[in-house]
C-alpha positions as CSV (number, residue, x, y, z in Angstrom):
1,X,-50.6,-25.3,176.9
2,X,-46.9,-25.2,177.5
3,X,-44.8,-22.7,175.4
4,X,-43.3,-25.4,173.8
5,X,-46.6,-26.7,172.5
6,X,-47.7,-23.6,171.8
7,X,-44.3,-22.4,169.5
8,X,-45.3,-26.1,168.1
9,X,-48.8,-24.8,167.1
10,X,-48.2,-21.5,166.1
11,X,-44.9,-22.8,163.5
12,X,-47.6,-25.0,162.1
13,X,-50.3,-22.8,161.7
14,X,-47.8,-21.0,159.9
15,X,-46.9,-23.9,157.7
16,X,-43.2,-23.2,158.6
17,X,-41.0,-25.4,159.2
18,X,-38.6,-25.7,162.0
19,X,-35.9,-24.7,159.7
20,X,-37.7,-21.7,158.3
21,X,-38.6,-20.4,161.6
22,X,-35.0,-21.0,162.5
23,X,-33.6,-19.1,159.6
24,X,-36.2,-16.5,160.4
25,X,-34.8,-16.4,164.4
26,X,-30.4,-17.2,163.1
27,X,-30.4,-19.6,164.8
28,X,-30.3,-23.6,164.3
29,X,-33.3,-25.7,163.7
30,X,-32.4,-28.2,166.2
31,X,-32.5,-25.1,168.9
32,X,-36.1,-24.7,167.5
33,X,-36.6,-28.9,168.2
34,X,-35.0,-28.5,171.8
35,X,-37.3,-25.7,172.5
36,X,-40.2,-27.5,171.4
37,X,-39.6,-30.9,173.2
38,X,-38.7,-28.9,176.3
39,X,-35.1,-30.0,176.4
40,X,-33.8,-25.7,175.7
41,X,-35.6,-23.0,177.1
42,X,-35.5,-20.0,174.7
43,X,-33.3,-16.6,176.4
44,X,-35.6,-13.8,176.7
45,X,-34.1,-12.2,173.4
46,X,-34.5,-15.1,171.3
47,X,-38.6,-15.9,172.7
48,X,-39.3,-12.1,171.7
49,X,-37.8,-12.8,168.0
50,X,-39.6,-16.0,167.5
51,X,-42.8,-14.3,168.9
52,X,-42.1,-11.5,165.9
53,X,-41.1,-14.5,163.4
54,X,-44.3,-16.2,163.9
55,X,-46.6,-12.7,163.8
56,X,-47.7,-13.1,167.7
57,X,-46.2,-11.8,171.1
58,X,-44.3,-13.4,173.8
59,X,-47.4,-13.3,176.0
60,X,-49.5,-15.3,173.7
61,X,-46.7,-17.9,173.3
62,X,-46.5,-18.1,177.3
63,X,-50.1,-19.0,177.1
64,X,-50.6,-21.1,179.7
């Protein structure tokens, strides 16, 4: 899996929405959409805080 279907699976096993996990992160949910269709690519810093958000590391999210 890519990271953006695995930040897709992990939000949902969360039952968060992309606006939750947004406010979660500051930032905006349609960031969170972008990064999730593959159209935005997360900066370091900001993959690290949604790794945190979600309970999970930045390693498991790069799951390939």
């Amino acid at each position: 899996m890519s990271f953006s279907e695995n930040l897709k699976k992990m939000r949902e096993e969360k039952g968060l929405t992309q606006a939750e996990l947004a406010k979660a992160v500051n930032i905006s949910q349609p960031m969170i959409a972008q990064y999730e269709t593959e159209i935005r690519v997360p900066s370091a810093p900001t993959a690290l805080a949604i790794a945190k958000a979600l309970g999970t590391t930045f390693e498991k999210i790069m799951e390939g």
